[in-house]
C-alpha positions as CSV (number, residue, x, y, z in Angstrom):
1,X,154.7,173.9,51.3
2,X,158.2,174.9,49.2
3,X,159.9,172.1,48.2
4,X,163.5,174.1,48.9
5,X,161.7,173.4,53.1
6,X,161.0,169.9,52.1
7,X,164.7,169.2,50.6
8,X,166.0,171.2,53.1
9,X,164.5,168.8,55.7
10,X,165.2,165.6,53.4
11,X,169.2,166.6,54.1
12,X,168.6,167.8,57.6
13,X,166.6,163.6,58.1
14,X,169.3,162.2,56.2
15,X,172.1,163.5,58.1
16,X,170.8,162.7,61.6
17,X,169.5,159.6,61.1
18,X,173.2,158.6,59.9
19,X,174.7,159.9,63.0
20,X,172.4,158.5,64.8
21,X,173.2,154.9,63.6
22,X,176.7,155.6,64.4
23,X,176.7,157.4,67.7
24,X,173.1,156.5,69.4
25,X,171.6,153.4,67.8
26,X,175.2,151.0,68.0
27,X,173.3,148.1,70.1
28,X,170.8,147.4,66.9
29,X,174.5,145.8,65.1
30,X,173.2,146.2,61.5
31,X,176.6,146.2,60.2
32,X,178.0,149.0,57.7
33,X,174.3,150.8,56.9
34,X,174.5,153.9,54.5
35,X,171.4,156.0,54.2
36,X,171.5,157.2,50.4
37,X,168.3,158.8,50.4
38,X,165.6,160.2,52.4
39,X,162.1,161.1,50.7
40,X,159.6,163.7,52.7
41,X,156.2,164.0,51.8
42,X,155.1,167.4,51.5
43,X,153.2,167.7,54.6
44,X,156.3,166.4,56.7
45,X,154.1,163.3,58.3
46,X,155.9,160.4,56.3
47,X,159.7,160.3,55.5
48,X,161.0,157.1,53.2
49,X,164.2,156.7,54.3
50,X,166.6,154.7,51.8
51,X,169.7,152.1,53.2
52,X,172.3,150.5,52.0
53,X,173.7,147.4,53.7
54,X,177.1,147.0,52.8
55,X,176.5,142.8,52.9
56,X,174.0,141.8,50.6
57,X,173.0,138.6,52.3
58,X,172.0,140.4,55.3
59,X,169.6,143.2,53.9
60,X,166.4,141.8,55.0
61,X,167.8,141.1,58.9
62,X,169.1,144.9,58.8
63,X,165.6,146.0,57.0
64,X,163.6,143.5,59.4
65,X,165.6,144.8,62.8
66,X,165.6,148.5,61.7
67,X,161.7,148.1,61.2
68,X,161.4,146.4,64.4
69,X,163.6,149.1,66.1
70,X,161.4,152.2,64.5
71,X,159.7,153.4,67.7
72,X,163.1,153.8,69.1
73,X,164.6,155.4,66.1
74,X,162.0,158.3,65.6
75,X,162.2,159.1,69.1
76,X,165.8,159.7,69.1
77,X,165.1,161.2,65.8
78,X,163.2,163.5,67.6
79,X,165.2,164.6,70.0
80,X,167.3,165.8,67.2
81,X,164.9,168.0,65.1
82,X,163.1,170.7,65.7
83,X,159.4,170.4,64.0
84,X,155.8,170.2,65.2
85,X,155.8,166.0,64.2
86,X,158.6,163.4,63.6
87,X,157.4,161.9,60.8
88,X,156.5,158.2,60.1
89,X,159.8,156.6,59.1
90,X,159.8,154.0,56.5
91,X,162.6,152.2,55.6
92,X,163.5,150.2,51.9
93,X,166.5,149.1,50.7
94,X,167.9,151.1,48.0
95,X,169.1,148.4,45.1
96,X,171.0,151.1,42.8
97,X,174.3,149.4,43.4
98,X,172.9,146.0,42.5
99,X,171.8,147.8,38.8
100,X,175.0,149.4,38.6
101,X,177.1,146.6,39.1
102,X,174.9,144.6,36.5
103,X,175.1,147.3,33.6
104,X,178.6,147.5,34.1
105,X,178.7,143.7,34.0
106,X,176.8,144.4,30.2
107,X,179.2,146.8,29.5
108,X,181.8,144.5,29.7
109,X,180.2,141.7,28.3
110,X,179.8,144.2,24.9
111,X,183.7,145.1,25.7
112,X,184.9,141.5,25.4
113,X,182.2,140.2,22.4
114,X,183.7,143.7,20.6
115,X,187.6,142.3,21.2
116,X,186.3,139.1,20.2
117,X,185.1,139.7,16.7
118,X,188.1,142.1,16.2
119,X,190.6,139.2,17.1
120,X,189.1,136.9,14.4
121,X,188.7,139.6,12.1
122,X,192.8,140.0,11.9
């Protein structure tokens, strides 16, 4: 299968599963939920779908709930695309943020040791 179908089905996945969070799935309450990726394998049976919860403390209730709640997400999934099978959905958490946040929090650290040594320096 072309990957251009499978990417073009990763954004198709990606953008109904988020409207169907806001408009179908509101009952579940997990908060401010961002999908920021969905993966496809090639034969279209298995999607990894990638979230990010806006609090950190409550990743693994949203992960937990959305895992218990997957049944009733494919279905309405379903109704929404038009292929032979819904895939298997699969959800992680997608941690980029937290390793963005701590590389910038290096960066700085670097910034302030630099300003340091060039303040004693004078």
């Amino acid at each position: 299968m072309s990957t251009h179908r499978v990417d073009r089905v990763e954004k198709l996945f990606k953008e109904e599963l988020s409207n169907i969070f806001l408009f179908k799935l509101q009952e579940l309450s997990v908060g401010f939920l961002t999908i920021t990726k969905v993966i496809v394998s090639p034969d279209l049976k298995n999607a990894k779908v990638f979230i990010s919860v806006f609090e950190k403390e409550k990743r693994t209730f949203v992960l937990n709930k959305l895992n218990n709640n997957v049944k009733k997400i494919r279905t309405e999934l379903a109704h929404k695309i038009s292929l032979k099978f819904c895939p298997a959905l699969i959800f992680y958490i997608d941690d980029t943020q937290d390793y963005v946040e701590k590389i910038d929090g290096l960066i700085k650290k670097i910034h302030e040791n630099d300003n340091e040594i060039n303040s004693t320096k004078d």
